[in-house]
C-alpha positions as CSV (number, residue, x, y, z in Angstrom):
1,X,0.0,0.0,0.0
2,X,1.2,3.3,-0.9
3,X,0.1,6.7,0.5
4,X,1.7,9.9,-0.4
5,X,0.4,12.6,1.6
6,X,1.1,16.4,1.0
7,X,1.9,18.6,3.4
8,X,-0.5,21.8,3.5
9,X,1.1,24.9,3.6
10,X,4.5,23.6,4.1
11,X,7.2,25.2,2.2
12,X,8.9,23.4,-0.6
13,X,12.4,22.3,-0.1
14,X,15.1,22.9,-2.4
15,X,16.4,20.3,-5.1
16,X,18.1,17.7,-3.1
17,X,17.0,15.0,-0.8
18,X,13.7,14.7,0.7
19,X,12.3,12.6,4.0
20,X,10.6,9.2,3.9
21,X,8.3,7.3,6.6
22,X,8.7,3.6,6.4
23,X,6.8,0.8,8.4
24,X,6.3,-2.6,8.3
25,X,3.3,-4.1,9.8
26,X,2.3,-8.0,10.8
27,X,-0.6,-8.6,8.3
28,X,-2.6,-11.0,10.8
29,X,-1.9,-9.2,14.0
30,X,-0.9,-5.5,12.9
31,X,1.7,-5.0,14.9
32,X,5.4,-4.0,14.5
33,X,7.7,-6.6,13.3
34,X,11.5,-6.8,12.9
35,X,13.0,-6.7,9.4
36,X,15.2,-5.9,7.0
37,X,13.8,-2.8,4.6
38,X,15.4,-2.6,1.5
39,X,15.4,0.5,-1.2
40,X,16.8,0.6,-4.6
41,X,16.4,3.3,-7.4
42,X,13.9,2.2,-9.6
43,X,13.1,3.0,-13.2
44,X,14.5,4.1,-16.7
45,X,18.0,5.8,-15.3
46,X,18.3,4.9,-12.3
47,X,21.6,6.3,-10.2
48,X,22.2,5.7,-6.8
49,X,23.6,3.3,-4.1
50,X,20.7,1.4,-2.8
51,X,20.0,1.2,1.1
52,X,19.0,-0.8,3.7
53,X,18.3,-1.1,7.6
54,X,17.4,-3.7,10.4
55,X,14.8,-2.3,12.2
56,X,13.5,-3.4,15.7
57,X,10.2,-2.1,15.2
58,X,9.5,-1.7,11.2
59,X,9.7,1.8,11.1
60,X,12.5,4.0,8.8
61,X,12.7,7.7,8.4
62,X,15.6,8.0,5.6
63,X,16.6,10.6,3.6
64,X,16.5,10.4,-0.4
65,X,17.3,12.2,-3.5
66,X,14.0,13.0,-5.8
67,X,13.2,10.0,-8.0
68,X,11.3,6.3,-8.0
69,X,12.4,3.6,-5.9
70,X,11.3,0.2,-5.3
71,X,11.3,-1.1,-1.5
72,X,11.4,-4.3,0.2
73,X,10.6,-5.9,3.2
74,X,11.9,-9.1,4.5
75,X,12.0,-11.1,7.5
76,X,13.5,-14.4,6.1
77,X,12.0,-17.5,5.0
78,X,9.2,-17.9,7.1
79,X,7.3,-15.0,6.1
80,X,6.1,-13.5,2.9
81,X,8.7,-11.3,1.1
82,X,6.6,-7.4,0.2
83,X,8.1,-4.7,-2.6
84,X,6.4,-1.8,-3.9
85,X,7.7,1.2,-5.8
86,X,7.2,4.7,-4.9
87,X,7.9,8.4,-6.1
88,X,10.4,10.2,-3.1
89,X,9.4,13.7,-4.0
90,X,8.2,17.1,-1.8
91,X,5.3,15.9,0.6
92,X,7.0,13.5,2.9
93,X,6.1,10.1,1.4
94,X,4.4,7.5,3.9
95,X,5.4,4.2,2.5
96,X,3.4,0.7,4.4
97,X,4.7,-2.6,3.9
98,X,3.0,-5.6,5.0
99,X,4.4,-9.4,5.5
100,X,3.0,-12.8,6.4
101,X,4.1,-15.6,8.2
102,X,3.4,-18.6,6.3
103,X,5.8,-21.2,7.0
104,X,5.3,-22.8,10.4
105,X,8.7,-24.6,11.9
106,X,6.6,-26.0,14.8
107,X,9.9,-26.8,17.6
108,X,12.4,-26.2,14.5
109,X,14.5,-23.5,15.9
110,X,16.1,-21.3,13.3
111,X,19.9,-20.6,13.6
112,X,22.8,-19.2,12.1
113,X,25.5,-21.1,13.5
114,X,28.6,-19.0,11.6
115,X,28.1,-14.9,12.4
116,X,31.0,-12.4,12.8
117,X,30.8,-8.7,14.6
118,X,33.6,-6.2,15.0
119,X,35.2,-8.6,17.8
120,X,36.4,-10.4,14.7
121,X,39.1,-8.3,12.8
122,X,37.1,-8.7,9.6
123,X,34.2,-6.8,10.4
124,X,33.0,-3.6,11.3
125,X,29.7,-4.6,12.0
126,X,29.2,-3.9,16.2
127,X,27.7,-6.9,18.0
128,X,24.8,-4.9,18.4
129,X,24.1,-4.4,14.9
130,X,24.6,-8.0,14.2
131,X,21.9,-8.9,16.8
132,X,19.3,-6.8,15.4
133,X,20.6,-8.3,12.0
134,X,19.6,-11.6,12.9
135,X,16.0,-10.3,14.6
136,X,15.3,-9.0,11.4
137,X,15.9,-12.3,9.5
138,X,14.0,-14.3,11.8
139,X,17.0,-16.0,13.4
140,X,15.9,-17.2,17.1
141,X,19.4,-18.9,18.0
142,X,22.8,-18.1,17.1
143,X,26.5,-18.4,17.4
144,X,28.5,-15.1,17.0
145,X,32.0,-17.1,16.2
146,X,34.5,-14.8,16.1
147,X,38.5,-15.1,15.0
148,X,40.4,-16.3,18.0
149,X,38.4,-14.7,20.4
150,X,34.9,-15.1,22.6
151,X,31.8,-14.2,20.9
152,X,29.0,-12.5,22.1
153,X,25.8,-10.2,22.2
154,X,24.5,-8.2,25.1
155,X,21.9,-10.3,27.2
156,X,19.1,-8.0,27.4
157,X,18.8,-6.7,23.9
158,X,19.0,-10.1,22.8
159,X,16.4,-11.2,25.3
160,X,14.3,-7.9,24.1
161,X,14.4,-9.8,20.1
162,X,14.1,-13.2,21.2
163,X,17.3,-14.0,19.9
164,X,19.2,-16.5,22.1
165,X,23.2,-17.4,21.7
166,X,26.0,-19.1,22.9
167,X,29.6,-17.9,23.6
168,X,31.4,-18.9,20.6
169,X,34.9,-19.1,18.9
170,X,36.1,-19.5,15.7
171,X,39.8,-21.2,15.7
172,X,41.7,-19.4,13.0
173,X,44.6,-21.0,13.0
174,X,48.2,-19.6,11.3
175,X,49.9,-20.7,9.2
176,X,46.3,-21.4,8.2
177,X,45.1,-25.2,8.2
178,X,41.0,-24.4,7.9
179,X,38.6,-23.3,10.3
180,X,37.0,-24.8,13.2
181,X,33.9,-23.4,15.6
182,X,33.4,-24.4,19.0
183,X,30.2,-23.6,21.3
184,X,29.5,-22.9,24.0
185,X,32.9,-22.0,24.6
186,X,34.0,-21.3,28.0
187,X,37.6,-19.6,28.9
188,X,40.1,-17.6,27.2
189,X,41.2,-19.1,23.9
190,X,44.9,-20.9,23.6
191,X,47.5,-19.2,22.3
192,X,48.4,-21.7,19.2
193,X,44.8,-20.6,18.0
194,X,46.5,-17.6,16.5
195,X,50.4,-18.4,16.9
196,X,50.0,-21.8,15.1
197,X,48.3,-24.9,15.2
198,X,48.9,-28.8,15.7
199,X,46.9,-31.7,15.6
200,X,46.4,-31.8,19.5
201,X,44.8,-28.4,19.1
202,X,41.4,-29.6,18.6
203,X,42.1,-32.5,21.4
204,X,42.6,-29.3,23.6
205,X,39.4,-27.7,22.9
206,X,37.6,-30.4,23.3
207,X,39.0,-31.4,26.8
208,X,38.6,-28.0,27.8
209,X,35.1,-27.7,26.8
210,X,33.8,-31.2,26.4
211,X,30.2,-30.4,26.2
212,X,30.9,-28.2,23.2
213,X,30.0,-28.6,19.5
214,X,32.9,-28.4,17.5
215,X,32.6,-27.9,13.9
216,X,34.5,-28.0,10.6
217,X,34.3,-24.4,8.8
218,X,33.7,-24.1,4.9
219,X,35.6,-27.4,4.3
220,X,36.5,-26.5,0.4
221,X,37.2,-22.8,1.0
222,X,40.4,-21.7,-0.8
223,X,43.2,-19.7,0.7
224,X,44.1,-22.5,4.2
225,X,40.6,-21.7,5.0
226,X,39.0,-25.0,3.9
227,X,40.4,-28.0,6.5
228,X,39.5,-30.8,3.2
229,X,41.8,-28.3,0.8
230,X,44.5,-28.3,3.3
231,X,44.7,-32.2,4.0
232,X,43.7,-33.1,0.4
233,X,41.2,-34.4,1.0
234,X,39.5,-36.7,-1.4
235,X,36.2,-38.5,-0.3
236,X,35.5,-40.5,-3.7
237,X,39.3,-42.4,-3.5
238,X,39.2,-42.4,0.2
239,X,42.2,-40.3,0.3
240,X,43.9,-38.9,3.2
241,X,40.7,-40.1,5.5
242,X,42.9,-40.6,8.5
243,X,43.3,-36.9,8.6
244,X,40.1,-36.2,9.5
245,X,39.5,-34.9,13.3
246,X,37.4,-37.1,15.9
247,X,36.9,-34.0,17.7
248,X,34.6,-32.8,15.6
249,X,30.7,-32.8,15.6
250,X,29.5,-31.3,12.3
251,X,30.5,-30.0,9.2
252,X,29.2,-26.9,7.8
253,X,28.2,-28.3,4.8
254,X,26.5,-24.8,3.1
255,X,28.4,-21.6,3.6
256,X,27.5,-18.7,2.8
257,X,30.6,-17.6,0.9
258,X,30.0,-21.2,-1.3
259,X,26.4,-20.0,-2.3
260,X,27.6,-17.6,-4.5
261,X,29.7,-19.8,-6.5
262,X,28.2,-22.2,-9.1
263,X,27.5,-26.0,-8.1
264,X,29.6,-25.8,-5.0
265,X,26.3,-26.3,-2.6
266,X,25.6,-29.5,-4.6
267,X,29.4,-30.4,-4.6
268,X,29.4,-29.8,-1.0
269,X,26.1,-32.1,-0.4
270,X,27.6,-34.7,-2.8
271,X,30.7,-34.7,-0.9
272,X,29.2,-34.9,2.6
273,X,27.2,-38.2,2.0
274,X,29.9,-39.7,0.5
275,X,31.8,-38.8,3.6
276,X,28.5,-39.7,6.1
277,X,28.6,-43.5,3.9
278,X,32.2,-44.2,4.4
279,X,31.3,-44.3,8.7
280,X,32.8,-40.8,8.9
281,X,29.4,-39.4,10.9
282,X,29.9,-35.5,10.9
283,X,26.3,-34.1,10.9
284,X,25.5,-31.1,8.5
285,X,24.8,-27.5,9.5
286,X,24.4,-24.7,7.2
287,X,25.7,-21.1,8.2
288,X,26.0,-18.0,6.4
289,X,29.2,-16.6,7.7
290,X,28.2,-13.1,7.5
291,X,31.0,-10.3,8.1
292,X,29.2,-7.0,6.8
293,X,26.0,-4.8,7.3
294,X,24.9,-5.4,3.7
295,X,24.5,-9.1,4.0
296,X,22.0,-10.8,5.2
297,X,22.2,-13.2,7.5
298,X,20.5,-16.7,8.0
299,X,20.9,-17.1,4.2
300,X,21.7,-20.4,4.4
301,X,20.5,-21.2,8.1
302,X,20.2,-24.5,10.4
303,X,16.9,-25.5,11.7
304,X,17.5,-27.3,15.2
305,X,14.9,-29.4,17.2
306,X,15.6,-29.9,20.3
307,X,14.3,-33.4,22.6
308,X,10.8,-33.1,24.1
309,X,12.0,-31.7,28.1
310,X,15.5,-30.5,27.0
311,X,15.0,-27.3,25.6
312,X,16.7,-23.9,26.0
313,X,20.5,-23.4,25.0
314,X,21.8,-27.0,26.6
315,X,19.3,-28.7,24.7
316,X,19.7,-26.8,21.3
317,X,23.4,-27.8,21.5
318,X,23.2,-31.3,22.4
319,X,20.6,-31.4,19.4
320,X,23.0,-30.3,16.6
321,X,25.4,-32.7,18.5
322,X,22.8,-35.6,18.1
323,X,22.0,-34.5,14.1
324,X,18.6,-33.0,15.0
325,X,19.1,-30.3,12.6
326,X,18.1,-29.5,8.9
327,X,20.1,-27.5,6.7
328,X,18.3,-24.7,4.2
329,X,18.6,-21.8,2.1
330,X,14.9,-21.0,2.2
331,X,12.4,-24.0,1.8
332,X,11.7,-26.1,5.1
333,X,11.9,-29.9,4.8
334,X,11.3,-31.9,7.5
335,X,11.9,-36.3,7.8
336,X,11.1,-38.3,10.2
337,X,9.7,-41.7,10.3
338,X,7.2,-41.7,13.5
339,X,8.2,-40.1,16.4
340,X,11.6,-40.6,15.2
341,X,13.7,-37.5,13.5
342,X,17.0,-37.5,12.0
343,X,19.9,-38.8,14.1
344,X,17.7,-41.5,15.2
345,X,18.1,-45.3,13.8
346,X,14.7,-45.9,11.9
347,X,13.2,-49.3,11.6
348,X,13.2,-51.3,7.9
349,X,11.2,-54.4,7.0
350,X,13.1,-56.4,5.0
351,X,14.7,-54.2,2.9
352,X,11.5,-51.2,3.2
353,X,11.7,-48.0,5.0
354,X,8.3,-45.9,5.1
355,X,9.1,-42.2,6.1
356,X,7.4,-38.7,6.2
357,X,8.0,-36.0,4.2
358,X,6.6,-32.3,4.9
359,X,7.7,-29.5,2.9
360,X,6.8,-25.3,3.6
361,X,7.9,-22.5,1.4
362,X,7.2,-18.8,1.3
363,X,5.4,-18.0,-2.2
364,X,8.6,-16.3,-3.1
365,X,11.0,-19.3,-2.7
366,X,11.4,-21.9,-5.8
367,X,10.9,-25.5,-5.1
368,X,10.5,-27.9,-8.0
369,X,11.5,-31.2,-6.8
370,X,11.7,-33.5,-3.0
371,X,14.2,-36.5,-3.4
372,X,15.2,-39.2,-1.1
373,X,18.5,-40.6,-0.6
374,X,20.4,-43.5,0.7
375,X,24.2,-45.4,-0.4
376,X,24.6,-42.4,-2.6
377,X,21.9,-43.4,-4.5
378,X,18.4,-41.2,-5.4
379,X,15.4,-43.4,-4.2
380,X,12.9,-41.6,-4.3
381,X,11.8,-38.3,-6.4
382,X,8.5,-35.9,-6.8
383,X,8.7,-33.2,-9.4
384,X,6.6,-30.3,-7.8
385,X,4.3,-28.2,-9.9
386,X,5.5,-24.8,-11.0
387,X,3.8,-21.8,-8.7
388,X,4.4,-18.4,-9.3
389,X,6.8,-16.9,-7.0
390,X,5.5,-13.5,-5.7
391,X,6.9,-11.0,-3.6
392,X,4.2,-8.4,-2.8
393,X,1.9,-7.8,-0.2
394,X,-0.1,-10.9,1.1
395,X,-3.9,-11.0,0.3
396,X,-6.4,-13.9,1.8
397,X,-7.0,-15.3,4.8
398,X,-4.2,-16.5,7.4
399,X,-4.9,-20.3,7.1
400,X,-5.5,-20.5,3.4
401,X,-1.8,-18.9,3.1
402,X,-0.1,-21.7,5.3
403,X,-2.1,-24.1,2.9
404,X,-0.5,-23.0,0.0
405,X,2.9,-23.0,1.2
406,X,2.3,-26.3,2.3
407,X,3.6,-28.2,-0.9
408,X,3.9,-31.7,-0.3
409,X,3.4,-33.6,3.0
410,X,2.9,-37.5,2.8
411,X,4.5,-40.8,3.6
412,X,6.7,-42.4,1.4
413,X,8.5,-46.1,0.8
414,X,12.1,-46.8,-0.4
415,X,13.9,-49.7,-1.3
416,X,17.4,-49.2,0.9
417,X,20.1,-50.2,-0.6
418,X,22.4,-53.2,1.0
419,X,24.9,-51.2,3.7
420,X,23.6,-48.1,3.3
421,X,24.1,-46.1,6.6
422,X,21.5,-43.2,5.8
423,X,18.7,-41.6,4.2
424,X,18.5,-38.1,3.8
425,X,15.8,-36.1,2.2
426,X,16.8,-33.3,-0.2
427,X,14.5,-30.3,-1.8
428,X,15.6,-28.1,-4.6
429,X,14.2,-25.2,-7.2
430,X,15.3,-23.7,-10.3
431,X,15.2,-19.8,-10.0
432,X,17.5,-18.9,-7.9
433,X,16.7,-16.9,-4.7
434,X,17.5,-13.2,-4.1
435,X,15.9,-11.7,-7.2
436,X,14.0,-9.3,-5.3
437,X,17.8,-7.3,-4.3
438,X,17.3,-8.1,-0.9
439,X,19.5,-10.8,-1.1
440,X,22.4,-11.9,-3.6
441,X,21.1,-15.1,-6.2
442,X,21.9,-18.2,-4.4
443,X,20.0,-21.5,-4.9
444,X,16.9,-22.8,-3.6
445,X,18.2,-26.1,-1.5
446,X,17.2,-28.0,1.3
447,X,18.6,-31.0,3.0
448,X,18.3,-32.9,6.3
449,X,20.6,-34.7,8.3
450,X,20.3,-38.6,8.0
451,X,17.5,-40.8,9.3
452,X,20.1,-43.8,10.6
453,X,19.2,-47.4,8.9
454,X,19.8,-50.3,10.8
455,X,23.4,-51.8,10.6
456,X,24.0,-56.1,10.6
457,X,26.4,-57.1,13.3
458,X,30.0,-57.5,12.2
């Protein structure tokens, strides 16, 4: 909705820039909601940087030169994505934005596992502004893992945007030999974090904190940054295997940085359930590493689910430990078979598995296809009808939009494969997210972690 309202008797203002009222409103309940506004020049011509806040309470009053613009609002994946354009001129524009949530992640906890703040040496973003960063992406858990030192946000802000976190550290070694996260971290880091690493490094952390997740960073990234790169690591000949920690919990399988560069999410994926059927059991997180204002976090993000009686911080950590988690760049995909989610061992008759599938996605995210996999084979696959993907403001009734982002949810039957140690349920589109400028184009990909099949006694 777009309202322009001149000012009586008010005197014009020169050439130059002129004020703008911004707010973003919850369609169902009308109140304020946190989120990320966007504006970009719009039109034949168009000159200008474009701009964008996190906002606590959906409201903006910036400043703009005289011309059309097209504005966003976006709260991440859960909610509807709304854009309009509109004509910054002499009468104050009043610009109203409106977004939906439509996606419901039940106990799923969203969480970006891999955020920096100024306390890294990378960023200039201050934690603060990296807290109400993640508000506005609709992150409710995070881990602020900065270089060689404790990470954090402060507690009542955080507590203010419902965002909950864990002291966290990213080891960056030097001479560089990839990146690892560990959280909750308790304790000043070691020295030979930053001064040089060995191979008892890790064994350190993990006596020191042995509660902690500890995770393998970006495993392909170039420059020492990538642990696989630096031990050669080569999965498909089962090449240097041996170097692989048993410290660590997870592997961040999707990384932000590797979204923006062509097939490495599906190389990564590949790469990580070859790994997961060779015995090597890392579970997969997705984080988006984020080090500046302009990006977005979440994007991708790691949906935890914590046991029935153990939630809160403990309990979201012991999940991710357990593989409890789901790894996505905007569609949510959930597996279980029963009562029983991934990490847990299924049951198979004979050689049968039945599962459920559930799929959600915001009418601006893609999603063409669900597949099931097991031994590094495809099983199972649905091709999804084609939707329109919209990005404007949400019309209908609050139930009838859940409906339709509801796009599959059934039970399905495989035939697993002899020795096959998991099955893992993967969702994928083809137009790539981030059209609307909000966000960069990355692909539309979902995974979870495995449901565990039985194994026969050696």
């Amino acid at each position: 909705m777009l309202l322009v309202l001149p000012v009586s008797g008010a005197p014009r203002r020169p050439p130059g820039t002129v004020p703008i009222s911004v707010r973003v409103l919850d369609e169902d309940s009308g109140g304020p909601l946190p989120v990320r506004i966007h504006i970009a020049p719009a039109g034949a011509g168009r000159k200008g940087r474009p701009l964008s806040e996190d906002t606590i309470d959906g409201r903006w009053s910036p400043r703009l030169p005289r011309g059309r613009y097209l504005i966003t609002a976006h709260r991440g994946p859960e909610y509807t994505m709304d854009r309009l354009e509109f004509t910054a001129d002499i009468g104050a524009p009043s610009v109203e934005l409106r977004l939906r949530r439509v996606v419901d992640p039940g106990p799923w906890v969203a969480a970006d596992l891999h955020v920096h703040s100024s306390r890294s040496f990378d960023s200039r973003v201050t934690p603060e502004q990296r807290l109400r960063s993640l508000a506005a992406a609709g992150i409710r858990f995070a881990a602020p893992v900065e270089h060689n030192t404790t990470g954090g946000f402060p507690r009542e802000s955080a507590a203010q945007l419902g965002v909950s976190w864990v002291p966290a550290v990213e080891v960056t070694p030097a001479p560089a030999m990839g990146h690892f996260s560990v959280f909750p971290y308790e304790g000043d880091p070691p020295l030979s974090m930053a001064q040089g690493a060995d191979r008892g490094l890790l064994a350190l952390l993990r006596r020191r904190n042995p509660d902690a997740l500890i995770q393998i960073n970006h495993p392909r990234l170039s420059g020492g940054m990538g642990f696989f790169n630096v031990i050669r690591l080569d999965v498909r000949r089962g090449k240097n295997m041996e170097l692989l920690p048993t410290q660590a919990d997870t592997i961040e399988v999707l990384n932000g940085i590797d979204l923006q560069r062509a097939g490495q999410a599906e190389r990564l994926l590949t790469e990580w359930m070859e790994l997961f059927e060779r015995g090597h059991r890392y579970w997969a997180t997705g984080g988006s590493d984020v080090h500046h204002a302009e990006q977005v976090p979440g994007y991708p993000r790691t949906y935890v689910r914590a046991q029935e009686g153990e939630e809160g911080l403990a309990g979201l950590t012991r999940a991710l430990r357990r593989g409890r988690a789901l790894v996505t760049t905007g569609p949510l995909l959930e597996l279980r078979q029963g009562d029983r989610w991934p990490g847990d061992t299924i049951e198979v008759e004979g050689d049968r598995a039945t599962v459920q599938l559930r799929l959600q996605a915001a009418p601006w995210v893609d999603v063409r296809r669900i597949e099931l996999w097991a031994g590094g084979k495809r099983l199972w696959s649905k091709e999804l009808a084609a939707r329109p993907l919209v990005a404007g403001p949400p019309g209908g009734e609050k139930e009838q939009a859940r409906r339709e982002a509801q796009l599959f949810e059934g039970s399905v039957t495989v035939e697993v494969p002899t020795g096959a140690r998991g099955l893992i349920a993967v969702a994928r589109g083809d137009a790539p997210l981030g059209r609307t400028g909000v966000l960069r184009p990355f692909p539309s990909l979902a995974f979870t972690n495995p449901l565990l099949l039985p194994q026969p006694p050696r």
